[in-house]
C-alpha positions as CSV (number, residue, x, y, z in Angstrom):
1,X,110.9,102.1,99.3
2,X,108.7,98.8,99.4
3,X,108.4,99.0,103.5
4,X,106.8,102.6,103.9
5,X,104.8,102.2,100.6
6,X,103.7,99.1,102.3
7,X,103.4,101.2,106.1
8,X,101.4,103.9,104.1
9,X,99.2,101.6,102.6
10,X,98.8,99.3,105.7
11,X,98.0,102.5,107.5
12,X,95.3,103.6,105.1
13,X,93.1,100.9,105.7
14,X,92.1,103.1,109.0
15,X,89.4,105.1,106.9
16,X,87.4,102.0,105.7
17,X,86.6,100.6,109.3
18,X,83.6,103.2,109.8
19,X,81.6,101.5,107.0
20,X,83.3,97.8,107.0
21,X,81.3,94.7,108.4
22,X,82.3,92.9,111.0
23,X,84.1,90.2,108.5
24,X,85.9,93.4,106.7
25,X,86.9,94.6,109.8
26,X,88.9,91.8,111.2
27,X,90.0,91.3,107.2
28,X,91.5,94.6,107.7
29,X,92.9,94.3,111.0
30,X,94.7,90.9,109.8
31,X,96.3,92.6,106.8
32,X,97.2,95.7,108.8
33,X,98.4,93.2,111.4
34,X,100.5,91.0,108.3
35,X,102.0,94.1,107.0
36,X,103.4,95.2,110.3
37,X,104.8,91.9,111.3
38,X,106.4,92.1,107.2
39,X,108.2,95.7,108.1
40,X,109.2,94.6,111.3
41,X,110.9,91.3,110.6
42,X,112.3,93.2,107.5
43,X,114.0,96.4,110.2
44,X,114.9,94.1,112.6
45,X,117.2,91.6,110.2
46,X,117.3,93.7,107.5
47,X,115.7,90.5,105.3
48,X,116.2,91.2,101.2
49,X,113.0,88.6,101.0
50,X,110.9,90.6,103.3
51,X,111.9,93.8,101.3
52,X,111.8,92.7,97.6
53,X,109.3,90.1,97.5
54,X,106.7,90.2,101.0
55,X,106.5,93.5,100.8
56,X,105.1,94.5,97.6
57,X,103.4,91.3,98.0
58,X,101.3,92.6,100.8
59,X,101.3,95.6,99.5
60,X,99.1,94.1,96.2
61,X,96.9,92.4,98.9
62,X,96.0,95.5,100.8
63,X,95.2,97.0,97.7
64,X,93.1,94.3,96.4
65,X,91.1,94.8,99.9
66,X,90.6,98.3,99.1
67,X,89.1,97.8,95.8
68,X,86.5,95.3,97.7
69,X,85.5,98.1,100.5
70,X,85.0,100.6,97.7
71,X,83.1,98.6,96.0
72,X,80.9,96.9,98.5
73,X,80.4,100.6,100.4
């Protein structure tokens, strides 16, 4: 559940990069780029960590991001 909450989330970030500065863009990019590598490592080794505690972790963060391009746009 955590890793394509985290995908769909990760993903979402696509329709702010329009609008977004350059900073906000590569902000973006880096936490699209961080949740990736987090699903990966967590299919490839099937990591509990990566599931239970990076995930939702990131998953906060890209949130947290989204609030600040709503706001700022």
């Amino acid at each position: 559940m955590q890793l394509s909450e985290l995908e769909q989330e990760a993903n979402s970030l696509d329709e702010y990069l329009t609008n977004a500065s350059e900073e906000q863009i590569q902000e973006i990019k880096q936490q699209q780029e961080n949740a990736h590598t987090i699903i990966n490592i967590a299919k490839q080794t099937n990591s509990q960590r990566h599931r239970e505690f990076l995930a939702p972790k990131q998953t906060k963060q890209i949130r947290r991001l989204k609030e600040q391009l709503e706001k700022s746009s």
